[in-house]
C-alpha positions as CSV (number, residue, x, y, z in Angstrom):
1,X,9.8,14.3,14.4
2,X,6.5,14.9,15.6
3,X,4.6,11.8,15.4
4,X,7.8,9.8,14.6
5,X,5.7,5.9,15.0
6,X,3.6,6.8,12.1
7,X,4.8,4.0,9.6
8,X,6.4,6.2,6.7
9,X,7.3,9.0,9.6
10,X,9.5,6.4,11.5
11,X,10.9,5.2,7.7
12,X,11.9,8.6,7.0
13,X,13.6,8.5,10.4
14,X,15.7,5.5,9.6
15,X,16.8,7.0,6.3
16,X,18.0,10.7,7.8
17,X,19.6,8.2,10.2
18,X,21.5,6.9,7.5
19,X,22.6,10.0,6.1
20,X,24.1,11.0,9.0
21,X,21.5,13.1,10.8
22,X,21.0,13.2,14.8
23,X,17.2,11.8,15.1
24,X,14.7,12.3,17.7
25,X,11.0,12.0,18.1
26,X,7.9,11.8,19.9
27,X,4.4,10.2,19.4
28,X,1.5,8.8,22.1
29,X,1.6,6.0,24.4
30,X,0.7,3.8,22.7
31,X,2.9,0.8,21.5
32,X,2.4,0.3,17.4
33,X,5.1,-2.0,15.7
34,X,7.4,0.7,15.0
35,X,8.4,0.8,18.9
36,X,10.2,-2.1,17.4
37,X,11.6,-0.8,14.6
38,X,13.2,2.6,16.3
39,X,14.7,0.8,18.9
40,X,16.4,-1.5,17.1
41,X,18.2,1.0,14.8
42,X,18.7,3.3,18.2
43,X,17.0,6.5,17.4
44,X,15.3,7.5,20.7
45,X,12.2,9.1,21.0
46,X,9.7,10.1,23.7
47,X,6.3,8.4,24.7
48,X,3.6,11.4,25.2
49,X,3.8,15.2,23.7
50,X,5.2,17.6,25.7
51,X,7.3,21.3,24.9
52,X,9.9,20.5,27.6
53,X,12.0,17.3,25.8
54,X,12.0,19.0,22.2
55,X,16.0,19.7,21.9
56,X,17.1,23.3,22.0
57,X,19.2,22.6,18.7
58,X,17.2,21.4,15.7
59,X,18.0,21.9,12.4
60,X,15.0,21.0,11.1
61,X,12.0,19.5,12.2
62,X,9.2,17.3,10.8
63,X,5.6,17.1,11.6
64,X,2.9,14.5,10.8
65,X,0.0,15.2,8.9
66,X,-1.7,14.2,12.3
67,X,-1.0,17.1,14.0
68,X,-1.6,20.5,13.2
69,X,-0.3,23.9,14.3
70,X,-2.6,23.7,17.3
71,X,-0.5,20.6,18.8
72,X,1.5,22.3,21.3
73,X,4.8,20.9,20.3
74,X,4.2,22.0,16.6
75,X,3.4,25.2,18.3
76,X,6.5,25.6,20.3
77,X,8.1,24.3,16.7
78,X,6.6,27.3,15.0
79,X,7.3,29.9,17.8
80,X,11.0,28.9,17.9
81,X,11.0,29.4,13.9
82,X,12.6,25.8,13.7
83,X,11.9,24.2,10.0
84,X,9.3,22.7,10.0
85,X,8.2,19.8,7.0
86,X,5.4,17.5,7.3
87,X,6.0,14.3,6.1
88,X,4.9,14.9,2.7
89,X,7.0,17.7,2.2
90,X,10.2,15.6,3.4
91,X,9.6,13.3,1.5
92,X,10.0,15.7,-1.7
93,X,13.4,16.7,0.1
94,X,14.4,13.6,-0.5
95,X,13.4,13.0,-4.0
96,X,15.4,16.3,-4.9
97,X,18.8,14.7,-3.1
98,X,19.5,12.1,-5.9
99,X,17.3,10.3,-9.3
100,X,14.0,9.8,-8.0
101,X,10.9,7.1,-8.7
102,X,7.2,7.1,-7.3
103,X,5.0,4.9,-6.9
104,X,1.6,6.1,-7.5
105,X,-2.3,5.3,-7.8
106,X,-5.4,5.4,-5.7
107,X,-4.7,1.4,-5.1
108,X,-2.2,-0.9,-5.5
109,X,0.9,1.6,-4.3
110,X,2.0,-0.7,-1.2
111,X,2.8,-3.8,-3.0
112,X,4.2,-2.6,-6.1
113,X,6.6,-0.5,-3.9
114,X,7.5,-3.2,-1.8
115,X,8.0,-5.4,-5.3
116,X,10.3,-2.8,-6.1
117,X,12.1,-2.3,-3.1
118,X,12.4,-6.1,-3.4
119,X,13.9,-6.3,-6.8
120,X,16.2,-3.6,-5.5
121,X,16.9,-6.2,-2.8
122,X,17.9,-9.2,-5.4
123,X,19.6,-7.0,-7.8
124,X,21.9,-5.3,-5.0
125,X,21.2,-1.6,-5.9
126,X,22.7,1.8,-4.2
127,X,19.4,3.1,-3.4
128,X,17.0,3.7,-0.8
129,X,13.2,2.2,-1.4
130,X,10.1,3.9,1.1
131,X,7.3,1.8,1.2
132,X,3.9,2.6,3.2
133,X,3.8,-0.7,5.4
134,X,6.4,-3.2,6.9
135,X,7.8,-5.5,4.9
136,X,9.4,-9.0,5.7
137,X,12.1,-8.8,3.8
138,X,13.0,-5.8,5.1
139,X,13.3,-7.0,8.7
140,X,9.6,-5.8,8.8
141,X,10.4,-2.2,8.3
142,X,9.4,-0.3,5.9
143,X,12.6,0.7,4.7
144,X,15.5,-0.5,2.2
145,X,18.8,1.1,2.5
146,X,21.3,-0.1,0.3
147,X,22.6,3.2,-1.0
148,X,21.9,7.1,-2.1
149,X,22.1,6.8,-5.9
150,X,18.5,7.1,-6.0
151,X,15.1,6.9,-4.2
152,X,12.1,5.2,-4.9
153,X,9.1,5.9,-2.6
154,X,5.0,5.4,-2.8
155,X,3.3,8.5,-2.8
156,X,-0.2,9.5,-1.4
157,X,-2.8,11.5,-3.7
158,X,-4.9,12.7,-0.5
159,X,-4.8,16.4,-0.8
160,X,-2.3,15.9,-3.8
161,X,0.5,15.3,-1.0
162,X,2.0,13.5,-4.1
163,X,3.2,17.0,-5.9
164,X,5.9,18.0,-3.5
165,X,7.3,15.0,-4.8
166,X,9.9,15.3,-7.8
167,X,9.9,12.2,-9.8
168,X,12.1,10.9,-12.8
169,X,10.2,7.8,-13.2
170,X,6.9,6.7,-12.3
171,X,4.4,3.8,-11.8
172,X,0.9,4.0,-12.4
173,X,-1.4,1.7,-11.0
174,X,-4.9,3.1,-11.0
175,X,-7.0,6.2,-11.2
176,X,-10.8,6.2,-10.0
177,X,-12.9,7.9,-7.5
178,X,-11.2,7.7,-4.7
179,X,-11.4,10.5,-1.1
180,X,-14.2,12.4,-2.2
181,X,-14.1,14.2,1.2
182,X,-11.4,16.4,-0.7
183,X,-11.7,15.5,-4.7
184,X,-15.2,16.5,-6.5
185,X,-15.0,13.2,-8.0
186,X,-13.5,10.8,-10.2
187,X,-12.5,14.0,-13.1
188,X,-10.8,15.7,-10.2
189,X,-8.9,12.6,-8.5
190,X,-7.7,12.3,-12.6
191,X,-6.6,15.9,-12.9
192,X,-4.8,15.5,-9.9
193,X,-2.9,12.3,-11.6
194,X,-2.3,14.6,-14.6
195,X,-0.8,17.2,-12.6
196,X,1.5,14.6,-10.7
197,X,2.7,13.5,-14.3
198,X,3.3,17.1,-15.8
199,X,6.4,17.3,-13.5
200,X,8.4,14.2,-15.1
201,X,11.4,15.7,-16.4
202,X,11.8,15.1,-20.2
203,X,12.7,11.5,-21.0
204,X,11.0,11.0,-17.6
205,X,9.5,7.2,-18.2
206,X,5.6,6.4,-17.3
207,X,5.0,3.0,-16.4
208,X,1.3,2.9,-16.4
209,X,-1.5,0.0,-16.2
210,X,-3.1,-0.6,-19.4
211,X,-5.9,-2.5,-18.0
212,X,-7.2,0.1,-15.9
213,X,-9.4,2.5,-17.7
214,X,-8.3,5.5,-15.0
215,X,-4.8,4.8,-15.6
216,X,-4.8,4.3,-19.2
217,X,-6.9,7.4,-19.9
218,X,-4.8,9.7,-17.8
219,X,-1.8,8.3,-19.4
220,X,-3.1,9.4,-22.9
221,X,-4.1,12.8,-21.8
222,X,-0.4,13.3,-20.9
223,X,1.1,11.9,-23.9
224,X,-1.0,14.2,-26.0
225,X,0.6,17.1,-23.5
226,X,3.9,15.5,-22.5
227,X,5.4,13.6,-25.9
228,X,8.5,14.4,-24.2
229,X,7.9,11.4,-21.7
230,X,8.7,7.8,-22.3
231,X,5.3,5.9,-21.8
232,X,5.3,2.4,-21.0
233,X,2.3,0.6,-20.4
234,X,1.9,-2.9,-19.3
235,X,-1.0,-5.3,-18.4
236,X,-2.7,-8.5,-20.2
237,X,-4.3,-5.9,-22.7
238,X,-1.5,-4.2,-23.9
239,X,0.9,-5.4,-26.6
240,X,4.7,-4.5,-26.5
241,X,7.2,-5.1,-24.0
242,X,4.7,-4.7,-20.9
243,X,2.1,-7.1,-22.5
244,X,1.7,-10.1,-19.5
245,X,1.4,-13.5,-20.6
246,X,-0.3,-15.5,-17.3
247,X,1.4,-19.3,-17.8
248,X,-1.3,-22.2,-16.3
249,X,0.6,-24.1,-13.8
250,X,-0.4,-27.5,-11.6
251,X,1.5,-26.1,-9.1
252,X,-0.6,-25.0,-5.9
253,X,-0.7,-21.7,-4.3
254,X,1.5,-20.0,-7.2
255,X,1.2,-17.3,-9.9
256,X,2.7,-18.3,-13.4
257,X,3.5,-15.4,-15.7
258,X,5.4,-14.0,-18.0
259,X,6.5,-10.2,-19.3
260,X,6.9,-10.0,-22.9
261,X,10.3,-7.3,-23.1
262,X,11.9,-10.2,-20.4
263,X,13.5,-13.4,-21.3
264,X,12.6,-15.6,-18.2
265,X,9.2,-16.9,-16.6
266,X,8.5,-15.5,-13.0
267,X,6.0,-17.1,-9.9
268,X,4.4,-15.3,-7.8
269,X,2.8,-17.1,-3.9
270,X,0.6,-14.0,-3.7
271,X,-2.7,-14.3,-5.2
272,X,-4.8,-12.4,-7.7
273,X,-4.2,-11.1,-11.1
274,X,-3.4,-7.8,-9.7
275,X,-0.4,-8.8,-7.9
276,X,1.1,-9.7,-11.1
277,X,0.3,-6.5,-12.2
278,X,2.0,-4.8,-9.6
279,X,4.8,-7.6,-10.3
280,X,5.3,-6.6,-14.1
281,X,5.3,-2.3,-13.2
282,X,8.4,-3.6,-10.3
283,X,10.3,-5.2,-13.0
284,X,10.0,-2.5,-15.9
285,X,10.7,0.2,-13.4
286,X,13.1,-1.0,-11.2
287,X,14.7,-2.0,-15.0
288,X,14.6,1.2,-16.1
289,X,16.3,2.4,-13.1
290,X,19.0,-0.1,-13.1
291,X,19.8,0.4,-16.8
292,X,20.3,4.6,-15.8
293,X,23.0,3.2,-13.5
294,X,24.9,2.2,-16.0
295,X,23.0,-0.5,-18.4
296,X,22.2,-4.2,-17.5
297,X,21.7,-6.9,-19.9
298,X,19.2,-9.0,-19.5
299,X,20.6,-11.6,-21.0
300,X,23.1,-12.2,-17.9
301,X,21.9,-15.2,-16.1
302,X,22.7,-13.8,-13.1
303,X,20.3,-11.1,-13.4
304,X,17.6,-13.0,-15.1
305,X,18.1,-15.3,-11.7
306,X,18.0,-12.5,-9.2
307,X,14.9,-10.7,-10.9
308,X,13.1,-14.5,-10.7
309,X,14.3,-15.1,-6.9
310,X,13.4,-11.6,-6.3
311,X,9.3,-12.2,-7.3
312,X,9.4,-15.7,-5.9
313,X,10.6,-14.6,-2.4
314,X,8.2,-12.0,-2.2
315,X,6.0,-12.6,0.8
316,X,3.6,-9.5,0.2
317,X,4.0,-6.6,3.0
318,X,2.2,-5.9,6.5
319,X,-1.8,-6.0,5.6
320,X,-1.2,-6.9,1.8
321,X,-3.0,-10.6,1.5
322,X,-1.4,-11.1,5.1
323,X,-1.3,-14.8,6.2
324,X,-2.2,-14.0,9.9
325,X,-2.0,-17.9,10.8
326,X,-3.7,-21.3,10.6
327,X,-5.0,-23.8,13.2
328,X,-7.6,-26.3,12.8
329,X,-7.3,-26.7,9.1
330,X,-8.9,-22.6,9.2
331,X,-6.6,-19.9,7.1
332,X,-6.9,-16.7,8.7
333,X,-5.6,-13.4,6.3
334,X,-6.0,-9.5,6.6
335,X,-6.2,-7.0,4.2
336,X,-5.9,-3.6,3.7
337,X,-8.2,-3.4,1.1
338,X,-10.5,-0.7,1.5
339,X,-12.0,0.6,-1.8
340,X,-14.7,-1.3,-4.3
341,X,-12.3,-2.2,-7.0
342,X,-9.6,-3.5,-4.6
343,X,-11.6,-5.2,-2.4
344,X,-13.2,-7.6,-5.8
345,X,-9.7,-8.0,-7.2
346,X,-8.7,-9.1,-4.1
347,X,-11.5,-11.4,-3.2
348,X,-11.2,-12.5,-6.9
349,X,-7.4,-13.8,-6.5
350,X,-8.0,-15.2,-3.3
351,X,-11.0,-17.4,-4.7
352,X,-8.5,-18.2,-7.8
353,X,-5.6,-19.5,-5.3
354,X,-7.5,-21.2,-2.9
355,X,-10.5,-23.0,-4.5
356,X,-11.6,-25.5,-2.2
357,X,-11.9,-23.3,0.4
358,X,-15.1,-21.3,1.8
359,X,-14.3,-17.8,2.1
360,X,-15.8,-15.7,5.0
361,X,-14.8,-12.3,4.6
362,X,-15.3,-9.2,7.4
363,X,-14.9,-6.1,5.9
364,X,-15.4,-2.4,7.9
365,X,-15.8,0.4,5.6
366,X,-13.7,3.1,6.3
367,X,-14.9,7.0,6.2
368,X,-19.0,8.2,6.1
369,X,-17.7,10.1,2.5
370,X,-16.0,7.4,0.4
371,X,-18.9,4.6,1.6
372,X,-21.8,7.0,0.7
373,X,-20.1,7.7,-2.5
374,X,-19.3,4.2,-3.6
375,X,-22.3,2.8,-1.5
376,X,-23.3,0.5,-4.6
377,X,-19.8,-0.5,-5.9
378,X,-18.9,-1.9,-2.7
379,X,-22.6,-3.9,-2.3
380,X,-21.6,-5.4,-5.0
381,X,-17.9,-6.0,-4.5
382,X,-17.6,-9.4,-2.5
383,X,-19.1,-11.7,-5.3
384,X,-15.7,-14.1,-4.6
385,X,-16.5,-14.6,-0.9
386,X,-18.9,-17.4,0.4
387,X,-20.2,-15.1,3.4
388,X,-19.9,-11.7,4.3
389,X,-19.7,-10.0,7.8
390,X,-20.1,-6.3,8.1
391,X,-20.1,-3.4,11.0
392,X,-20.4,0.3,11.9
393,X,-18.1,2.6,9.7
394,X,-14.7,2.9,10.9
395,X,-14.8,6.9,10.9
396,X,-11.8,9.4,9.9
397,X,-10.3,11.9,12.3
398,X,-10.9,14.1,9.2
399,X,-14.3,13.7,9.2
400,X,-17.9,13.9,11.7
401,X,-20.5,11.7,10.9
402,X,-23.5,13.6,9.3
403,X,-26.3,11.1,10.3
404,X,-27.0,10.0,6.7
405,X,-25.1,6.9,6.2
406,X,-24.4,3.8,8.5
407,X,-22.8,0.3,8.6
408,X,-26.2,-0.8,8.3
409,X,-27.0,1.0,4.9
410,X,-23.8,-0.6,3.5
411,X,-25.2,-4.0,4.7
412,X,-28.6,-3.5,3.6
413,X,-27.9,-2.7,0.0
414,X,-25.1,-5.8,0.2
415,X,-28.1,-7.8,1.0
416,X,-29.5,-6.7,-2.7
417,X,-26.5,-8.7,-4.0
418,X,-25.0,-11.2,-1.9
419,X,-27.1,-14.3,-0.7
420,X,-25.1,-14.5,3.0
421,X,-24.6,-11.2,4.6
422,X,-24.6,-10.6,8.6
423,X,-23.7,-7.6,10.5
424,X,-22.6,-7.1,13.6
425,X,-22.1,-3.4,15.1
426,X,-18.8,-3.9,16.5
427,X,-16.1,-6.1,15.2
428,X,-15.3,-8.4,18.2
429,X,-19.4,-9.3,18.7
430,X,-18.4,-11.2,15.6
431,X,-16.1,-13.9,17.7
432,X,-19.0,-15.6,19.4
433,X,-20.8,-16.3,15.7
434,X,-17.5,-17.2,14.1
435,X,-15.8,-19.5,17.3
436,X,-19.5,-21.5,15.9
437,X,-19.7,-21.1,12.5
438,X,-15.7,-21.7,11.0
439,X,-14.6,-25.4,10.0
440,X,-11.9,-27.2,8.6
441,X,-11.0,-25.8,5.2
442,X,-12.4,-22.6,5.8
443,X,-10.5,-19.3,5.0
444,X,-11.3,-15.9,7.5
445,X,-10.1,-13.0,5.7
446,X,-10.8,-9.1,7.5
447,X,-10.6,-6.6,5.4
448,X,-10.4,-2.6,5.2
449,X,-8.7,0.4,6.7
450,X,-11.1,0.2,10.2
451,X,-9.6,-1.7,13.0
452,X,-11.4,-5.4,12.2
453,X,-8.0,-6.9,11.5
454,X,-8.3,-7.3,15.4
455,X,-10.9,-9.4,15.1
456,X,-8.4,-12.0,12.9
457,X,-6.4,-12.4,15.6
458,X,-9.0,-13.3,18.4
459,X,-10.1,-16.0,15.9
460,X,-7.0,-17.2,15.7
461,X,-6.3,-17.3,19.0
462,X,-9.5,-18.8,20.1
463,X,-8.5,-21.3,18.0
464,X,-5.3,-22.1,19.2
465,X,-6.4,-22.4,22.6
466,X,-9.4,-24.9,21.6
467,X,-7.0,-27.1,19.5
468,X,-7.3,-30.6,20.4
C-alpha cells in the first residue's frame, strides 16, 4: 500500500488485515495519527519511498490517489505488472464482496458514517463500517469490524471516485456546488449524484435529505428514472416515517429529537440541526440494513435501548465539532468544515448549544477554485460567530495559484457582512492577538480543510501553561 497513513488507506489496511491478507505499506516521514493505529494492529510498514523494500510477492497492490505513475514505487508497481488499485477502486472491491451501503453527499458524509458505524456498534452487527476520520468509539480509528455480512463505507464525489462503488443502500446528505476545479458547476456535481444512484440494484433503498434542495431534487430526478428504488426521505420538511420532530429540552448541551417511523425519543451532545440530520439517515439506514439480516422489531426494548445509547454515546469523530480542550473557562473546538453551507450550519448549531458564549471563529479557506467560486457564500457564512479570523488560502496539491484570488479578497468581501473580521496571513501570527483578546466564557473554534486546527492547540496550550 502506497501511501498506507492516509486515513481511509490505513482503514482499508486494517480491514484486508481482517480478512486474512499479509499487509505492508509505506508513506513519508512524517508521524500522522495513524502511526498509532498500524502499530497497534501490527501491520508494518516503511517510513520514506523507496523500490528496494517493496516485497517480491504481492498479490495485489494499492496506490493512493496521492501518488501517481511517476512515484517511483508505483512505477516499479507498474513495471513488475503487480495489480495495482487506488484507493477508490479498493474500495469498490470491497463493496462487491458482500451487501453494500454508501454514504454519500458533498457534506455531511463523515458524521453520518460514523453515526452508522456507531449504531452498528450498539446493535452488534456482522459488518464492517469505513469512515473518513477517526472515531472515539472506534479506538480512534476509522474502522469498525464486527463482521463480513456487509459493508458500509463514505464515499468521495471528487472525480466521481464514488462510481467504482457498488451500493445496495444509500444515504444522501447534500448536493450543491462543490470542487469546481473538476465539476462545471452545481448541474454537473448533480449529474454526477444521479449517475452514483443509477447503479442501486432494484429494491435498492435511497435515504435522502429532504431539506436540502440538491438532495431532494436529485432524488426526484431518479425516481422519475429509477421507480424500481425504494426512496426514503427524511428531514423536519418531510412527512412519513423520516419526518424529524426536534423535542425542546432544559437540559444543557443536548439535542432532543424524535423520528416519526421509531417508537423512542433520542439525544444527541453534538450540536446543530444538522447533526440530527445525519442522526435520523444512521437510524433508517442502518435499519434498513439490519432488517435484510433477518428482520428486527422495533418494538423490542432491547433494541429501542441500544439504538438510544447508540446516538447518546456518540462523541462526533476526529475534526467533526471536535472539543480540543478547555482551560480558563475558554472552549476550544475544530472543525472540518470547509464549504459555505457547512460552515453556517455549523456555526448555527454551535450558537444554538452554547448561547452564552462569545464565538471567535478562525476559518482558512481551502483551494484558489472552490473560494473564487463560492467567494460570496462564504462572506456571508459566519453570521453565528461573534468575530471572525481569516488567512492566506490553504492551497491543493491539485492545483497552482493563478494570481486572482487571495485570503485577503475572502476577507475583504467578509468585511461587507460581518461587523468583526481580522486577518492574519499565517495562522500561528494569530496566537499573540488571541493569548490578548480570549476570556472566560469564550469559545475558539478553527475551522476548514487548511492546517489552522494547529493554531487551536497553541491556544490551548498557551493557556494551560498561563493557568493560575
Amino acid at each position: 500500500m502506497v501511501g498506507i497513513k492516509g486515513t481511509g488507506m490505513a482503514a482499508l489496511a486494517e480491514i484486508f488485515q481482517s480478512r486474512g491478507l499479509n499487509v505492508t505499506g509505506s508513506d513519508v516521514d512524517e508521524e500522522f495519527y495513524t502511526d498509532r493505529v498500524l502499530r497497534e494492529i501490527g501491520i508494518p510498514y516503511f517510513n520514506g519511498f523507496s523500490v528496494d523494500q517493496i516485497p517480491l510477492n504481492l498479490d495485489f497492490a494499492i496506490r493512493s490517489a496521492a501518488y501517481g505513475t511517476e512515484h517511483p514505487e508505483v512505477a516499479e508497481l507498474l513495471k513488475r505488472d503487480v495489480p495495482l488499485l487506488l484507493y477508490a477502486e479498493a474500495l469498490g472491491l470491497l463493496s462487491r464482496e458482500h451487501s453494500a451501503a454508501a454514504v454519500a453527499g458533498v457534506h455531511g458524509k463523515t458524521t453520518t458514517t460514523a453515526l452508522c458505524g456507531t449504531l452498528v456498534q450498539a446493535l452488534g452487527l456482522p459488518g464492517t463500517v469505513l469512515v473518513g476520520s477517526a472515531v472515539p468509539a472506534f479506538g480512534n480509528r476509522s474502522t469498525l469490524v464486527q463482521g463480513h455480512d456487509f459493508f458500509l463505507a463514505e464515499t468521495c464525489e471528487y472525480r466521481r471516485h464514488f462510481m467504482n462503488f457498488s451500493p445496495d443502500r444509500m444515504i444522501l446528505t447534500s448536493v450543491e456546488a462543490d470542487h469546481l476545479d473538476y465539476f462545471k458547476d452545481e448541474a454537473d456535481v448533480e449529474n454526477a449524484f444521479c449517475d452514483f444512484i443509477a447503479t442501486l440494484p432494484e429494491k435498492g433503498a435511497l435515504i435522502y435529505c429532504h431539506d436540502d434542495p440538491g438532495a431532494r431534487r436529485t432524488a426526484m430526478r431518479m425516481a422519475d428514472q429509477r421507480p424500481d428504488i425504494r426512496m426514503i426521505p427524511y428531514g423536519f420538511q418531510v412527512t412519513g416515517s423520516g419526518k424529524i420532530t426536534k423535542i425542546q429540552s432544559d437540559a444543557s448541551g443536548e439535542n432532543h429529537f424524535r423520528v416519526e417511523g421509531l417508537h423512542t425519543g433520542f439525544r444527541l451532545r453534538i450540536p446543530g440541526d444538522h447533526i440530527i440530520l445525519d442522526a435520523a439517515a444512521a437510524l433508517l439506514l442502518v435499519l434498513d440494513q439490519f432488517d435484510s439480516l433477518g428482520g428486527c422489531s422495533l418494538d423490542d426494548p432491547e433494541i429501542q435501548k441500544s439504538l438510544e445509547e447508540g446516538i447518546y454515546n456518540f462523541t462526533g469523530s476526529r475534526r467533526r465539532s471536535e472539543i480540543i480542550g478547555e482551560s480558563q473557562g475558554i472552549l476550544v473546538m475544530d472543525d472540518y468544515g470547509h464549504h459555505p453551507s457547512a460552515v453556517k450550519k455549523t456555526l448555527e448549531g454551535i450558537r444554538e448549544f452554547y448561547p452564552g458564549r462569545r464565538i471567535i471563529v478562525d476559518f482558512m479557506s481551502h483551494t484558489y477554485s472552490r473560494t473564487a467560486a463560492l467567494l460570496d457564500d462564504f462572506a456571508k457564512s459566519f453570521g453565528a460567530a461573534d468575530e471572525v479570523i481569516l488567512h492566506k488560502i490553504y492551497a491543493s496539491a491539485r492545483e497552482v495559484f493563478n494570481g486572482k484570488i487571495s485570503g485577503k479578497d475572502l476577507y475583504e468581501k467578509t468585511c461587507e457582512h460581518h461587523k468583526l473580521v481580522r486577518y492574519f496571513e499565517e495562522p500561528e501570527e494569530a496566537l499573540p492577538y488571541l493569548k490578548e483578546t480570549l476570556k472566560e466564557g469564550d469559545l475558539f473554534v478553527t475551522m476548514g480543510a487548511g492546517d489552522n486546527w494547529q493554531l487551536g492547540r497553541s491556544v490551548l496550550k498557551s493557556l494551560k501553561e498561563t493557568q493560575s
